[in-house]
Structure formats: structure tokens, C-alpha cells
C-alpha positions as CSV (number, residue, x, y, z in Angstrom):
1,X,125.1,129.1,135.8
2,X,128.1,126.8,134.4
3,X,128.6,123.1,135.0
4,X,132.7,122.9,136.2
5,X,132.3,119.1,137.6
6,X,130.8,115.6,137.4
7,X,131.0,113.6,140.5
8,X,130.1,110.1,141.0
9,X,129.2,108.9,144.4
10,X,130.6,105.9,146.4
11,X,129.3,103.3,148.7
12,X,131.2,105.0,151.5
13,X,129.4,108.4,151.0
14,X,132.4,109.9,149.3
15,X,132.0,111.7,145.6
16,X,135.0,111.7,143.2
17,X,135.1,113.5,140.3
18,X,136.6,116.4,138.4
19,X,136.8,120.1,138.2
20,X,137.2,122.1,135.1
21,X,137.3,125.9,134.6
22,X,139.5,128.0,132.3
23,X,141.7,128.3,135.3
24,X,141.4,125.2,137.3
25,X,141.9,121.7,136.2
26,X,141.3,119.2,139.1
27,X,141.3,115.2,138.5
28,X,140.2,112.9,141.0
29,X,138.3,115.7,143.5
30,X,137.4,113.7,146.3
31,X,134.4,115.0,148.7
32,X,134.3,113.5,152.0
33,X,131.7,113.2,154.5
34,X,133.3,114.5,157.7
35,X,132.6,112.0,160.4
36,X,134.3,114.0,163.3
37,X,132.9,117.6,162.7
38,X,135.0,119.9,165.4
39,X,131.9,121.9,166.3
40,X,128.1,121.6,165.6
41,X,128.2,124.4,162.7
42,X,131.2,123.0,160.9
43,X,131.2,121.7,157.3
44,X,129.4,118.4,156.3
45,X,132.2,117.4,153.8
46,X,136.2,118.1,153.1
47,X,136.9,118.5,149.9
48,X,140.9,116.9,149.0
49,X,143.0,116.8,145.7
50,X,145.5,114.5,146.4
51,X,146.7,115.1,150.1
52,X,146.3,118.7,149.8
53,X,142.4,120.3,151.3
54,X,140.8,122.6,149.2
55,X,137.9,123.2,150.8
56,X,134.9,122.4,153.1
57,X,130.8,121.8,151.6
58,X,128.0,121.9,153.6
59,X,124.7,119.8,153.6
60,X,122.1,122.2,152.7
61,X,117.8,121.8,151.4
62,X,116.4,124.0,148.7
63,X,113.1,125.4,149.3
64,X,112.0,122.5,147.0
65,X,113.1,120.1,149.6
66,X,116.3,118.9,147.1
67,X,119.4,117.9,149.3
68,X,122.4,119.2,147.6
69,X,126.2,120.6,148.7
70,X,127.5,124.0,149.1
71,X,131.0,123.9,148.0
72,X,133.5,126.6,149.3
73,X,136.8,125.8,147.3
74,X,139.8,128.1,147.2
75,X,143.7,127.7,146.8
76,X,146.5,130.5,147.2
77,X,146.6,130.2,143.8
78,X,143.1,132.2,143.4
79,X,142.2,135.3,143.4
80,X,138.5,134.7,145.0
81,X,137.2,131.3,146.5
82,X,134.9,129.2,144.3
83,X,131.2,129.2,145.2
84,X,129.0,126.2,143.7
85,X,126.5,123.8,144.5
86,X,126.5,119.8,143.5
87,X,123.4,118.4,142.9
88,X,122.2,114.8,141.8
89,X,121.6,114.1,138.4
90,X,118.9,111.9,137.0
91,X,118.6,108.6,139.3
92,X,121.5,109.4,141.6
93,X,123.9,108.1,140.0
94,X,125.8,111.3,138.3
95,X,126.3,114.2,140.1
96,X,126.7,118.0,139.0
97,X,128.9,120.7,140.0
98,X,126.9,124.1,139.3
99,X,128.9,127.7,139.7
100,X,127.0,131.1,139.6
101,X,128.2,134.3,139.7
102,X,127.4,136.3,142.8
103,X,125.3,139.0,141.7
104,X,126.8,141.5,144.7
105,X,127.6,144.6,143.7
106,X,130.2,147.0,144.5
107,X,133.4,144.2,145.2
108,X,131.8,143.2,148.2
């Protein structure tokens, strides 16, 4: 598991923040709450750099009963999507954006 974000959340429900990888550097990430979802399954949350969407999260509960997001980021530019989960740091007030490698085998 690597941390490739901090996020800060607003009074609107929105989180800004930044992404970091050795191939993606991403200022001002902005994850908002979708308050229009086009059908009952769709994502929670759009995920914008700039103007440009870069991806949808989902509201999600780990066994624990901890709310976090599952991001689902991805730009012509990559060879796979991102995967990763933001979670709330201590007191709420920081945020952490957690990637894993999938641990599928055979290129699926």
C-alpha cells in the first residue's frame, strides 16, 4: 500500500487535494459529491482536475464499519486505471489517498 494523496474536506462535502505518483502529478484534485446520480448504482462522487473528469468514487463501509471512497481514476494518458481508497485521517480533518496493487494474476 502507498499513500499518492492528501485531501482536505470542505463545508460543501467536496475534498481537494493532490495526487502524486512517479507518473501522475495532480494539483488541486477536487472530489465531488454527485447530487444528481443518473441511476441508483452510479458513483457517489466525480472526481475533476481543472474542467477535465477523471474519474468517479463510490461510497463504500469496511467490514469495520469505517466509511471511506473507492476511487476509479484513469486518463488516455494511462496504461491501466488507478484503483485506491481515501480514508479519514486522525480527527477528520486530513484525508488519505491509499493505492494497492491488485494481486490478480495472469493480466486479468
Amino acid at each position: 500500500m502507498a499513500t499518492i494523496g492528501n485531501f482536505k474536506k470542505a463545508a460543501n462535502g467536496e475534498y481537494v487535494g493532490d495526487i502524486t505518483t512517479l507518473g501522475v502529478q495532480a494539483k488541486d484534485v477536487r472530489i465531488l459529491p454527485d447530487e444528481n446520480p443518473p441511476r441508483e448504482n452510479a458513483p457517489s462522487h466525480r472526481i475533476l482536475v481543472g474542467r477535465a473528469e477523471i474519474g468517479a468514487a463510490r461510497s463504500k463501509q469496511s467490514s469495520e464499519g469505517r466509511a471511506y471512497l473507492g476511487l476509479k481514476i484513469d486518463d488516455p494518458s494511462f496504461t491501466a486505471p488507478i484503483y485506491a481508497n481515501l480514508f479519514d485521517g486522525k480527527g477528520g480533518e486530513t484525508y488519505s489517498l491509499i493505492w494497492s496493487r491488485s494481486n490478480r494474476r495472469g493480466g486479468e
